[in-house]
N, C-alpha and C positions, 0 to 999 in steps of 0.2 A: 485914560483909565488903564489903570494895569492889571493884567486879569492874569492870575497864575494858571500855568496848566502844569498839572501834577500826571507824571503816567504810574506805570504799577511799579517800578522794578527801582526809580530812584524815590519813589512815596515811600515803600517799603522800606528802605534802608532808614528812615528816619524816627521808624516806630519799635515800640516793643508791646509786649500783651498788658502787662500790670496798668503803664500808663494811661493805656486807652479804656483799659475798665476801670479806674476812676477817674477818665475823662465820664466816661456814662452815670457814674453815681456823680459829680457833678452836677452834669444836666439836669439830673432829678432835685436838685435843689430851686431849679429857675420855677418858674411860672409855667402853667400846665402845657402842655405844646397843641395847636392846634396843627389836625391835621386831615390832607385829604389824598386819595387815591381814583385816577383813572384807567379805563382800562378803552383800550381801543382793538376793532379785531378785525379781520381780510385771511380768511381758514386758509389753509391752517397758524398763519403768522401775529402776534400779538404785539401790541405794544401798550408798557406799562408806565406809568407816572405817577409817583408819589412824591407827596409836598409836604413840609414840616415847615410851622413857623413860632419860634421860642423865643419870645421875649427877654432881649439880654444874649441872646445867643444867632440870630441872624435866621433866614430862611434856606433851607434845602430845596433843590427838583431832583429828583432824581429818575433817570429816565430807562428803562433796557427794553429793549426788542431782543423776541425769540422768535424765530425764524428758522424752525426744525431741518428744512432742507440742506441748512449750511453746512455740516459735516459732511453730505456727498461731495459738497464743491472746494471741501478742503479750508473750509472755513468757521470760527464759531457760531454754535446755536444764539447763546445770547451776550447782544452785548450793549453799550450804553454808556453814559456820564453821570456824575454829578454836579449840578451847576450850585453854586454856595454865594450866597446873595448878603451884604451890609445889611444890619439890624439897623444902624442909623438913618442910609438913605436909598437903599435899598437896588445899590447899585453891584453889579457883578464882579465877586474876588476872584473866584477861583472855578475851575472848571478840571476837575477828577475823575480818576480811571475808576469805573463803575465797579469791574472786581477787586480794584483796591479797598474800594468804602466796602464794598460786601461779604469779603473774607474779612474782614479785619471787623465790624460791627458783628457780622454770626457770633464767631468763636467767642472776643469779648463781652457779647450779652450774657451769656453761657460760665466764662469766666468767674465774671462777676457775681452772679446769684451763687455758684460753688464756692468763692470766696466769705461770701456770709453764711453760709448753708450747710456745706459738705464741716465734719466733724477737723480741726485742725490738723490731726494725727491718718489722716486718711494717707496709704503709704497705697494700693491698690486699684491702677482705674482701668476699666472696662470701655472702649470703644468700640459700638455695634456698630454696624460699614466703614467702608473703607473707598470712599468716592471723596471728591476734593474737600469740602465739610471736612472728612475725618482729619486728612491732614492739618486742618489748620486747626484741629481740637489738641493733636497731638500736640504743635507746640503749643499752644496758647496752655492747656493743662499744665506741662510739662514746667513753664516758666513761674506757674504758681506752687506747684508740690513739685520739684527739684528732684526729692529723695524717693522718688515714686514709683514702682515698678508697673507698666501699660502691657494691656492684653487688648489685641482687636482682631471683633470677630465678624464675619461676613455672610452672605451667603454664598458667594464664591469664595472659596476658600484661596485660589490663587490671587485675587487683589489684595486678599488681606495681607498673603506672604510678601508683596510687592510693595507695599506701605510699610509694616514689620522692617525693611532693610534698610528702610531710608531713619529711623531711628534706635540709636541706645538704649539700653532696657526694657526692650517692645517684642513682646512674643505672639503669635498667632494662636487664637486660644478657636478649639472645635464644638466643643460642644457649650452650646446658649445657654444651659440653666444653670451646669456648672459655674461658668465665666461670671453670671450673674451672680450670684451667692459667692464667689470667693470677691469679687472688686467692692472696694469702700464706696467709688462713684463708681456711673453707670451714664454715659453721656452716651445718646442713641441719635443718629445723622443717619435716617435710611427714606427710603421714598414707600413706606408702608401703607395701605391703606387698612388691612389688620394687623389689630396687636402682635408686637415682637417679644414685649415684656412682659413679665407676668407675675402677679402681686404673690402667687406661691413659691414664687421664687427666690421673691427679697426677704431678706433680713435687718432688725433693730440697728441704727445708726445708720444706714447708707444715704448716699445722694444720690436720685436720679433725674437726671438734665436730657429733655425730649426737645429734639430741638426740626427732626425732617417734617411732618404733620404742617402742611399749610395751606391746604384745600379742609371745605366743609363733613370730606368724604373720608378726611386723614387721619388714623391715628395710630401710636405708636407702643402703649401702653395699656394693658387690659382694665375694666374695671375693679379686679381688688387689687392690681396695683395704685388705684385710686381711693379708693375705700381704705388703705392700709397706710396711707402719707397724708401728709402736712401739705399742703397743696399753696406755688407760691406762681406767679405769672409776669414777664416783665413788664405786661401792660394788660390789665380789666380791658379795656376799649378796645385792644386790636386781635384778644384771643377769647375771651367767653363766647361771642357769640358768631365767632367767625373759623374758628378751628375745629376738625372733628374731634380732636383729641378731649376736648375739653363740651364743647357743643353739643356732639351726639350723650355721654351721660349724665349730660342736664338735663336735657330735652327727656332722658328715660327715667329720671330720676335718681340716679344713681348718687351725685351729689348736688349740694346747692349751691347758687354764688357765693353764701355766705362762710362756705365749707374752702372757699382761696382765701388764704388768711393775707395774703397782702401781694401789692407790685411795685416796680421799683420805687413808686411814687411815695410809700410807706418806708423807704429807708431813712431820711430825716429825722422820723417819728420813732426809729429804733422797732418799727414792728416785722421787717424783712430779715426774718435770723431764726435759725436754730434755737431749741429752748433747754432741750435735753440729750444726751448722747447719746439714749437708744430710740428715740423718733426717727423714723424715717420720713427725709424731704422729697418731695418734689416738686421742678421746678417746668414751667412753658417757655423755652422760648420762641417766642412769636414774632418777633424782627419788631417792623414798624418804620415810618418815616423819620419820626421824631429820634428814635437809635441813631439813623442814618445823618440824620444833622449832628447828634451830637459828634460822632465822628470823623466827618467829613471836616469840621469846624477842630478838632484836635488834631485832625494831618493838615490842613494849612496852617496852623499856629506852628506844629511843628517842622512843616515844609521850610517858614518863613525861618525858624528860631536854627536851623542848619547850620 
């Protein structure tokens, strides 16, 4: 049996951001994915296992322990595999660098709903933090709006100038309402557990892509930033009821399931898209296992196709 092992730094050189986010709308065409999550604990250290299996597209594990102490001893917090399993006979391909599948599925989840979503002429994007997420928004944005001028803003303002240097066109923007109100998009990677964003502050046509929110307790967006969007999610099953972003102003009433007009699973059907140019979107991303197969299954095809 020949089992690929993929690490980050030669996976990497094989991919770009467009391809992998219509590897993801792809996926959305297979058969629903079943999926499940473990979680195992020994305080303070965790360890996580998600499983996706798609019919036509093979089985993921994908595994990470976090292990908080690692940074004293000069070592990472979290780290892990992904193990990519034959759909035929469900024998082991490949075995992936954990941060590989993980920067590369975030950003392209993110990606992709702003490619159907965010208004085509959006020349303007906003990145709220500046922790590893942001970097990988910066290029994964970057490689779909080209002609784009980026602002990113922090709550340290020294990280933000520190990411700002590592790209062209990128200015450190200070103040958050401003920054909000002047970007066409508005992609927010922060570890909030109150609102960052705030619906008085958007205006007609924007896109906003929340993507830090992944505890029950999370969220990143206020309610009339809720009340005031089109509300789209890359998956019903892994963010209604499991995200606070989303969960907590169910639960208050704020809006209803019926009020998320679609998930990727709606692309197909043509219902995941912009209608008009001054609605304003908003989109979850909420990761998921079944993300993680589809990707993981697009860097060994293009591991192999090298």
């Amino acid at each position: 049996m020949n089992v690929e092992m993929i690490p980050f730094g030669e996976g990497e050189a094989c991919l770009d951001w467009l391809s992998v986010a219509r590897a993801i709308e792809a996926g959305h065409s297979l058969p629903r994915a079943q999926i499940g999550d473990t979680f195992l604990y020994r305080d303070p250290d965790t360890m996580l296992t998600r499983s996706a299996w798609i019919d036509g597209l093979g089985i993921a594990v994908k595994t990470a322990t976090i292990f908080p102490a690692n940074p004293a001893r000069d070592k990472p917090a979290i780290n892990g595999a992904v193990n990519v399993y034959s759909d035929a006979d469900g024998t082991l391909e490949a075995i992936i660098d954990f941060h590989l599948v993980t920067k590369w599925k975030t950003a392209a989840d993110s990606l992709l709903a702003a490619m159907k979503l965010a208004r085509p002429d959006s020349r303007r994007i906003l990145i709220v933090g500046a922790g590893t997420v942001a970097h990988s928004l910066r290029e994964a944005y970057g490689a779909a709006f080209p002609e784009a001028e980026f602002a990113i803003w922090n709550r340290t303002p020294a990280k933000a100038e520190l990411l700002t240097a590592r790209f062209p066109a990128t200015r450190r923007a200070d103040d958050l309402a401003e920054a909000v109100n002047w970007a066409d998009i508005v992609t927010c990677a922060t570890m909030a557990t109150e609102p960052v964003i705030r619906g008085e502050w958007l205006r007609p046509g924007q896109h906003i892509d929340l993507i830090g929110a992944y505890r029950p307790d999370m969220r990143e967006a206020d309610d009339a930033a809720l009340r005031r969007a089109r509300i789209f999610v890359d998956s019903r099953e892994t963010t209604l009821e499991h995200i606070g972003e989303l969960k907590i102003p169910l639960e208050k009433g704020v809006i209803r399931a019926e009020d998320v007009v679609a998930d990727f699973y709606d692309l197909p059907a043509g219902r995941f898209a912009r209608e008009t140019d001054e609605e304003i979107t908003l989109f979850k991303n909420g990761g998921g296992a079944h993300l993680d197969l589809m990707v993981a299954r697009h860097i060994l095809d293009a591991w192999r196709g090298r």
